[in-house]
Structure formats: structure tokens, C-alpha cells
C-alpha positions as CSV (number, residue, x, y, z in Angstrom):
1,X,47.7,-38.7,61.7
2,X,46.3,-35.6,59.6
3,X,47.1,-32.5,62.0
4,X,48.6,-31.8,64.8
5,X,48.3,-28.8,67.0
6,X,50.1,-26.8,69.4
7,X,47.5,-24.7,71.3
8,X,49.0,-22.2,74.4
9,X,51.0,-19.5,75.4
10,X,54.1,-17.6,76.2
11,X,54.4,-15.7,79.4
12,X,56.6,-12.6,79.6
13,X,59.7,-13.3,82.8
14,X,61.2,-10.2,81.7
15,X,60.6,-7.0,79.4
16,X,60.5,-7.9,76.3
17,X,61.0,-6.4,72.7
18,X,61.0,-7.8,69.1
19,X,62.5,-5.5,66.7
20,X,65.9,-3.9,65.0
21,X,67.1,-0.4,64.9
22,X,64.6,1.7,63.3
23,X,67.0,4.8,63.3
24,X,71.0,3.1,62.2
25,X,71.7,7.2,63.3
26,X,70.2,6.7,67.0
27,X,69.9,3.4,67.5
28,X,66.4,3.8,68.8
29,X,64.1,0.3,68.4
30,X,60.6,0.3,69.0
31,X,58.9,-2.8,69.3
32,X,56.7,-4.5,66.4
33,X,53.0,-3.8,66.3
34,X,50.3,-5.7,64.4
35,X,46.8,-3.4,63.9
36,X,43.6,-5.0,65.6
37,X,39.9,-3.3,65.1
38,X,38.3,-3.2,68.6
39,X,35.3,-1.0,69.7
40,X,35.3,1.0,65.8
41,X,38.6,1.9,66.1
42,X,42.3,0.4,64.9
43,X,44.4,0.1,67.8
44,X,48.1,-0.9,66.7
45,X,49.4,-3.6,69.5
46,X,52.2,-5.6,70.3
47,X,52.8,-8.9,69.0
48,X,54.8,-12.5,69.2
49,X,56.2,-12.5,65.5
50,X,56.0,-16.1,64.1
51,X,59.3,-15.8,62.4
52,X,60.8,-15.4,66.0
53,X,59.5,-18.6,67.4
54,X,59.7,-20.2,63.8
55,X,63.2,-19.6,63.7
56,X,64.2,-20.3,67.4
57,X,61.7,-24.2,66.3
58,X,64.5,-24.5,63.6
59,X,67.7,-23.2,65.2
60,X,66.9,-25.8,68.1
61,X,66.2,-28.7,66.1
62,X,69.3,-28.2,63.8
63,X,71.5,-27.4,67.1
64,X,70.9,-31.6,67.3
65,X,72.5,-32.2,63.9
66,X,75.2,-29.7,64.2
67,X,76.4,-31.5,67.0
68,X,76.1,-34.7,65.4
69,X,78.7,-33.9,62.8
70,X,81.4,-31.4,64.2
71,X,83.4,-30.0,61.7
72,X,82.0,-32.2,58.9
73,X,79.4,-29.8,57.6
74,X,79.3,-28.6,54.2
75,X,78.1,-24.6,53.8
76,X,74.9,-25.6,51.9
77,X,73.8,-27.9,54.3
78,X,74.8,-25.5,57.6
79,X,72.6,-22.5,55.2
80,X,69.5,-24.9,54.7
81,X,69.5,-26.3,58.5
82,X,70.1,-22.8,60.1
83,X,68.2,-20.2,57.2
84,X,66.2,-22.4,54.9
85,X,69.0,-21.9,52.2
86,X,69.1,-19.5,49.4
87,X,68.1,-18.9,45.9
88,X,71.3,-16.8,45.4
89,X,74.1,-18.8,43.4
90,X,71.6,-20.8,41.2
91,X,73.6,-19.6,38.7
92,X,76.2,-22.2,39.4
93,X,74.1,-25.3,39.4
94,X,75.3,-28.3,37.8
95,X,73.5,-30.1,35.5
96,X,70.1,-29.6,34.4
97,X,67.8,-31.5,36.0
98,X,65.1,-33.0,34.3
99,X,61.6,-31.6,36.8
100,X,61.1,-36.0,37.4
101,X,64.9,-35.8,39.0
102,X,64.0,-32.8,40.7
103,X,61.0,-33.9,42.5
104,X,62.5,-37.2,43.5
105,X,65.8,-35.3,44.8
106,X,63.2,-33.6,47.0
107,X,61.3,-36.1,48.3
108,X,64.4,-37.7,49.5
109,X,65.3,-34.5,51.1
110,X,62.0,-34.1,52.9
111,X,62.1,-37.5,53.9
112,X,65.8,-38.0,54.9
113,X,66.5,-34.2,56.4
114,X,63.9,-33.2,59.4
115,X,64.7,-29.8,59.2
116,X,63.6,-29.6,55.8
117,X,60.1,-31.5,56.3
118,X,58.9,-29.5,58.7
119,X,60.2,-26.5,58.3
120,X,61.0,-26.2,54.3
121,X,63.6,-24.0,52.8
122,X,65.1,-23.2,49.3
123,X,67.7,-25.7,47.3
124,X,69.5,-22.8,45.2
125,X,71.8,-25.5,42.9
126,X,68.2,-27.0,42.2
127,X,66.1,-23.3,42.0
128,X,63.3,-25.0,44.0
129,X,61.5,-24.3,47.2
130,X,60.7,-26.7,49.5
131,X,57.3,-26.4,51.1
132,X,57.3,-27.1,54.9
133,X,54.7,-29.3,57.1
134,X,54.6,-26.2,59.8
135,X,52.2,-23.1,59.9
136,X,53.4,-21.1,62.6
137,X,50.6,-18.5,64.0
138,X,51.1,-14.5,65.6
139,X,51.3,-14.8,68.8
140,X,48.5,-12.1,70.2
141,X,48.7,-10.3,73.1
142,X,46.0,-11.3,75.8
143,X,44.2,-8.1,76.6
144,X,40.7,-6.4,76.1
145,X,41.0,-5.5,72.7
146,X,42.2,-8.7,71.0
147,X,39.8,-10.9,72.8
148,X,37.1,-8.5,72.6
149,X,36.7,-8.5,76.6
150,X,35.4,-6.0,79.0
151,X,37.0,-7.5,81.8
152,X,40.8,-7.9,80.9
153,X,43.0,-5.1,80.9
154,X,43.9,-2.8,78.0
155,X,47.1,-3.4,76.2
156,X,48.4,-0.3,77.1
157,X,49.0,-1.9,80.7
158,X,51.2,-3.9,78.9
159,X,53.6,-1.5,77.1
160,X,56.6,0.1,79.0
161,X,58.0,3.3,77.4
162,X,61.6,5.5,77.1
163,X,64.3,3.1,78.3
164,X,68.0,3.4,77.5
165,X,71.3,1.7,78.3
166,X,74.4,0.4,77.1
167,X,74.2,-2.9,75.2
168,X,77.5,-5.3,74.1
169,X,76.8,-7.1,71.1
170,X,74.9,-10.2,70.6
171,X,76.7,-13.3,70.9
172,X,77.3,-14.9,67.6
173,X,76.2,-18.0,66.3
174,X,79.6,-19.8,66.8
175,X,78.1,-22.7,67.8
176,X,76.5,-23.5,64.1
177,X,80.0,-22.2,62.4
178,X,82.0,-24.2,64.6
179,X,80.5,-26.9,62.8
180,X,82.0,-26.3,59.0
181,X,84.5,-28.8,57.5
182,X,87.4,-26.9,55.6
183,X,85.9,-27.2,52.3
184,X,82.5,-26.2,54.0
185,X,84.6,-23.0,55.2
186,X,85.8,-22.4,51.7
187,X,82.5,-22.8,50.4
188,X,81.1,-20.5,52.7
189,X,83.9,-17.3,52.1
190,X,83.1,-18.1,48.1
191,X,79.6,-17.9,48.8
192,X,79.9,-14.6,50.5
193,X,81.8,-13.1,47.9
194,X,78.9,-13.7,45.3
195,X,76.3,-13.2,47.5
196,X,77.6,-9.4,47.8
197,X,78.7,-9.0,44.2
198,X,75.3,-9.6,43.8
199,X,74.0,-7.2,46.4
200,X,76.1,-4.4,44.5
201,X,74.7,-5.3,41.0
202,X,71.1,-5.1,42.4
203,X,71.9,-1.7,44.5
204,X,73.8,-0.3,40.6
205,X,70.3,-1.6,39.0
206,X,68.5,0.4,42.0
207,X,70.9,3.4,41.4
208,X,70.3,3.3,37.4
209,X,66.3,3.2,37.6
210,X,66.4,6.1,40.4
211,X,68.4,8.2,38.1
212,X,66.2,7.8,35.0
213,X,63.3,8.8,36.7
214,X,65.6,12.1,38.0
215,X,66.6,13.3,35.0
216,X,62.9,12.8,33.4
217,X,61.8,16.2,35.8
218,X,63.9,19.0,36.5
219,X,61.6,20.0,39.3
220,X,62.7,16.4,40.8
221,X,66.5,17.1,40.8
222,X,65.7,20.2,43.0
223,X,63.4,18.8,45.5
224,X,65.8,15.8,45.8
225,X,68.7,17.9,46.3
226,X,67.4,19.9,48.8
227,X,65.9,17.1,50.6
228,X,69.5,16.0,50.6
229,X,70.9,19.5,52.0
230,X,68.5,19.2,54.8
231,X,69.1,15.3,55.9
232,X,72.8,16.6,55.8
233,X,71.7,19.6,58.3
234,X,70.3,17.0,60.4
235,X,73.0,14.4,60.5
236,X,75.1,17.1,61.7
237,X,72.6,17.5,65.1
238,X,72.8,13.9,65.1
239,X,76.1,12.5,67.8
240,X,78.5,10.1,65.7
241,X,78.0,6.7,65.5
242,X,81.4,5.9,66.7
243,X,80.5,7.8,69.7
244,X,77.2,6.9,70.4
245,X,76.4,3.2,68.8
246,X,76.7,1.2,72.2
247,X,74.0,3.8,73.7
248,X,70.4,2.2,72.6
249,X,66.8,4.0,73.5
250,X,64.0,1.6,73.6
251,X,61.0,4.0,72.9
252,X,58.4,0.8,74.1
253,X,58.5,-2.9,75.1
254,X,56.4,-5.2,76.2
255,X,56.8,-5.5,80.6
256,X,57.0,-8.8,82.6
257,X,53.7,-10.6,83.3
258,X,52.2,-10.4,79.7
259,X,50.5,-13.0,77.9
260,X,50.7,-13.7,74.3
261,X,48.5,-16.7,72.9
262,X,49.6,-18.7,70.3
263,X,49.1,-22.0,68.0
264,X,51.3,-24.1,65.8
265,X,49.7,-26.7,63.2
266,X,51.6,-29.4,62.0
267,X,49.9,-30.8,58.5
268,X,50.5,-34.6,58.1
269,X,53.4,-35.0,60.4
270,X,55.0,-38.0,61.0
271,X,54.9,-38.9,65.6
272,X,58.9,-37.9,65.5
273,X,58.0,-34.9,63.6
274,X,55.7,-33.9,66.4
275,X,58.8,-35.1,68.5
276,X,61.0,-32.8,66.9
277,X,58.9,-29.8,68.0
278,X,58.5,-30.9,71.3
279,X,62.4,-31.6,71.4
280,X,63.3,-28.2,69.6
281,X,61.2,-26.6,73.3
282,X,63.0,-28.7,75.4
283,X,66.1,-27.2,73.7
284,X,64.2,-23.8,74.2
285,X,64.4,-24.4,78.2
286,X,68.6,-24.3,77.9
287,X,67.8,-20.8,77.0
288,X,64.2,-19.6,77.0
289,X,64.9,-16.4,75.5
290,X,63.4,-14.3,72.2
291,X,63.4,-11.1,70.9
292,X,65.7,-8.4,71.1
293,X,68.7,-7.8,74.0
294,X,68.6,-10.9,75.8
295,X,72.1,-10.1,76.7
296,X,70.9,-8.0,78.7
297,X,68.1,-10.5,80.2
298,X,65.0,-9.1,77.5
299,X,62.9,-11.7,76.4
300,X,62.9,-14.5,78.9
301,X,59.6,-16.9,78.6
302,X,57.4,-19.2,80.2
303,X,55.7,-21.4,77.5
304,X,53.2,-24.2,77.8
305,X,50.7,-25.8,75.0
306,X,48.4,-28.8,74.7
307,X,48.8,-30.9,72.1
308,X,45.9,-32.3,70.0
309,X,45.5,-34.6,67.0
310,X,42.8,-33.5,64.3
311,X,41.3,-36.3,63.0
312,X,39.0,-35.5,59.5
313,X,35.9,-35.1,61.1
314,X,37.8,-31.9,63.4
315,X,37.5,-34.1,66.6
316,X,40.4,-33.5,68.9
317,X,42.6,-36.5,70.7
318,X,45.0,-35.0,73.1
319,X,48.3,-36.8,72.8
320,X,50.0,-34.7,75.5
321,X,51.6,-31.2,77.6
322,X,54.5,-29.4,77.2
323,X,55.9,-26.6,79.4
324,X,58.9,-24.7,79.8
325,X,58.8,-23.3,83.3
326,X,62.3,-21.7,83.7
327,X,65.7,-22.3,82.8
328,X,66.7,-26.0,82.4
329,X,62.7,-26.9,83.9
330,X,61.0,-28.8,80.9
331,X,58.1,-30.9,81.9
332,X,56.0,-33.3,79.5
333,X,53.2,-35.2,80.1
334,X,51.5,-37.7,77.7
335,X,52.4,-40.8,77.0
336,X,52.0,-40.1,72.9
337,X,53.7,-36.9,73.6
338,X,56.7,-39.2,75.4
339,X,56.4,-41.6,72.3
340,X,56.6,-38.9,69.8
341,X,60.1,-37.3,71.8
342,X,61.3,-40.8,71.3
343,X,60.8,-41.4,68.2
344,X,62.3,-38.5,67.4
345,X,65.7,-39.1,69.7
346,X,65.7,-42.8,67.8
347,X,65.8,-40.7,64.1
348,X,68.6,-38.4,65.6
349,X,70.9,-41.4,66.9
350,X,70.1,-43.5,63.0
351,X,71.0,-40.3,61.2
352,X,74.1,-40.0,58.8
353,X,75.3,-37.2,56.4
354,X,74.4,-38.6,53.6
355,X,70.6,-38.2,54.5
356,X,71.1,-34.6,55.2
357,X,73.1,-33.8,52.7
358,X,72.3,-31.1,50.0
């Protein structure tokens, strides 16, 4: 097997928006645009960012392994199954490894720990990346400019404007958390610590170079503290956030009934990697939500693809059809497809720490 795709599509159930606050005064979000040329001019248009379905793919899958091992987890392994890891902490690694070890510790990884093969994600005690099998694609809204069609609709049919409410917070990620031993717990408080000692020494480094250039033009200083006098003149227009941080204004979204296209491509995967994606959208059915305020019922998708294998002279086989058609309704068809979920349930049940350990 040399590729795999996932060719289809995600149908809007609800509004939907993928951003964060652009204003932390406000709390005003506007949703993310990506610029497409249509008819000689740039039109900026909504899109399905592939780091929110990439990291929904991998939150799903490792939801399988977290619940494998309740309250067994170390912090490393929790960071690389949930984030892809970190480069911060490097500092502390053991041992120098010899770049022979190194490549050998990864290949195990890779070909132990699911998560990482497909998905990749950074060994900080090691100071290596680890590439991933996946290349996610933008998911682009269906309308007349980004299909270059007469016919269909413009996307501005597609964008609601000026909506405000009250939102409660997000619900966090207990679930993964949950999973932490003690000493995964303790590793994960000391890992915090650094990680922001770190933060300050960067933002101290910022502060140093800023005031360099300052003190290099007198003309500078002025501007910049007058720019400052008149941000604090606004801030006092502006209501207190203690007063005003559960009130959020969506300036646009994305309405129900929208289409966004969208491919994945899988590069050498093993059959229960290609199950793992298909498993990681059955997952998606418990709760077939992206974006922004799905507290508040944003975000909710239909999704369906055809899946094709690429052989190397770029003929397709089709090896099957997923769709999620609602809440809890997941539907495959194929018996490859069926084979390749399978395999993948076979790997989960076989699994043990030690192969996913970091």
C-alpha cells in the first residue's frame, strides 16, 4: 500500500466558527479566512482549518489509549498522545545519545505508538521531531468562487454576521488528565513550572531587545509613549473584563447548510493505520463537533469520504465509505475499509505501555 486517501466533505448542522478572541478587551471572534483569487479579484473566505480536524484525528485515536491505561500514564506520554510533545525541557535530557540510538529509539516509537506514526510529534528528552504518515488538507468552502462556478452560490450566502450571547466555559479535557499516574501528576506540575520560567525568560529577552531599539531614537520614546497614553484613553471606554468576559460578539460565522471539501492522504500506511482514521471518525460521531462554542451547539458536522488506495501508476482502488450522519450514527461500507477498522481494534486490544512509552 503506497497512499491512501480520504476524499469528501463536512456539512455544516449548525453555525459554525473557528477562531479565538481577537480582542482579550471585548471578547469579539471573527472567524478564520483563507484569501482565494476569483474573477481578478482576492476574495478572503471562510475555511475548515486542518489543525482542527488534525487535532480532533489525534484527540480521538489517543482517547482509545487513555482509556486503556487509567491512571497509569506518565506526563510525556499523555503530552505526545494529546499535543505531539514538546521541545521545551530538552535541557534535562539524560544521556547523550549517539544519532544511531536516536534513530533506532524512533523507529520503535513509530512502530510501537500509533499516535506517533501517523500523526508525528516532538521527543524533547531526545531534541528530535518525529515526522508523521498524515497530510491533512484546508477544508474549502464549496461556493462560486473556490470552484470557479457560475452556478453555485457566492460565499457570502454562507456567512452570518453580529451575533452575541453569553457563553460558560469550555469543558476541560478531564478526560485525558484523568488518566495520569501520581508520578505522571508530579511530572506534569514540574513540567509546568519550567515551561513558564521559560515563558518569562523569553518575554525578559523580548522586553530587553524592545528597549534597545527605544533608547537608540528619542523620537521613538515619544511616539511610543503617546501611543501608550491613547491605548490607556481607550481602555477606559472599554467595560471591565470582570464585568463583561462572559458576554461574547461573534462579528461572522459560517450558517447551517454549508459545505466545506476536503482530503486527507495517508503516505505508506499500514491497513490499521487507515483503521485508525476511520476509528478516530467513528469516535468523531460520539461528538461530531469542531470549532469554536460547541457548548453552545456551534460546530456540529455531517462528514462522509471515499476511500481510495494510490497505487504507483496514480490508479485508484476504492477500499471503502465512511459517514458520520449525526450523533452516535456511523456507517462504513467496504469490506477493506471493515478489515482495516479491525485491524486496527486487534492493535488496540495487543497494546501495552511499554510500546507507548516515551
Amino acid at each position: 500500500m503506497k497512499q491512501v486517501i480520504f476524499s469528501g466533505k463536512f456539512k455544516t448542522l449548525a453555525p459554525f466558527c473557528s477562531s479565538d478572541p481577537t480582542d482579550k478587551n471585548t471578547n469579539e471572534v471573527e472567524t478564520r479566512k483563507i484569501s482565494v483569487h476569483y474573477d481578478g479579484k482576492k476574495e478572503n473566505i471562510p475555511f475548515l482549518s486542518p489543525n482542527t480536524i488534525r487535532s480532533n484525528l489525534r484527540d480521538n485515536i489517543a482517547k482509545d489509549i487513555v482509556e486503556k491505561f487509567p491512571n497509569q500514564l506518565g506526563y510525556k506520554e499523555l503530552l505526545f498522545l494529546t499535543s505531539g510533545g514538546n521541545l521545551e525541557g530538552k535541557e534535562e535530557k539524560g544521556k547523550v545519545l549517539k544519532t544511531r540510538e536516536v534513530l533506532e529509539r524512533i523507529r520503535e516509537i513509530r512502530e510501537n505508538n500509533i499516535v506517533a506514526s501517523i500523526f508525528g510529534g516532538a521527543l524533547f528528552h531526545l531534541n528530535k521531531l518525529i515526522p508523521g504518515k498524515l497530510s491533512c488538507g484546508i477544508g474549502y468552502l464549496v461556493c462560486r468562487e473556490t470552484m470557479e462556478r457560475d452556478d453555485l452560490p457566492s460565499f457570502e450566502t454562507y456567512v452570518g454576521k453580529e451575533l452575541q450571547f453569553v457563553r460558560s466555559d469550555d469543558t476541560d479535557r478531564w478526560e485525558f488528565f484523568s488518566a495520569l499516574s501520581e508520578e505522571g501528576i508530579r511530572d506534569k506540575e514540574e513540567y509546568e513550572i519550567k515551561y513558564k520560567e521559560s515563558a518569562r525568560q523569553r518575554q525578559e529577552e523580548k522586553k530587553k531587545k524592545t528597549n534597545g531599539v527605544k533608547t537608540e531614537n528619542t523620537e521613538g520614546i515619544l511616539d511610543a509613549s503617546q501611543e501608550e497614553e491613547q491605548q490607556k484613553e481607550e481602555q477606559k471606554k472599554v467595560p471591565k473584563i470582570a464585568s463583561s468576559q462572559m458576554i461574547w460578539e461573534i462579528k461572522d460565522y459560517v450558517v447551517e447548510g454549508a459545505t466545506f471539501m476536503h482530503e486527507l492522504l495517508l503516505v505508506n500506511p499500514t491497513l490499521r493505520e487507515v483503521g485508525a482514521i476511520i476509528r478516530a471518525y467513528e469516535r468523531f460521531s460520539e461528538f461530531p463537533y469542531l470549532g469554536c462554542f460547541k457548548n453552545i451547539g456551534f460546530g456540529k458536522m455531517q462528514v462522509n469520504y471515499d476511500i481510495y488506495e494510490v497505487d504507483n501508476e496514480g490508479e485508484r482502488k476504492v477500499i471503502g465509505h465512511i459517514e458520520v450522519k449525526d450523533i452516535k450514527k456511523f456507517e462504513i461500507d467496504g469490506d477493506k475499509a471493515k478489515k482495516a477498522l479491525a485491524e486496527y481494534k486487534e492493535y488496540l486490544k495487543n497494546l501495552t505501555y511499554d510500546m507507548i512509552r516515551i
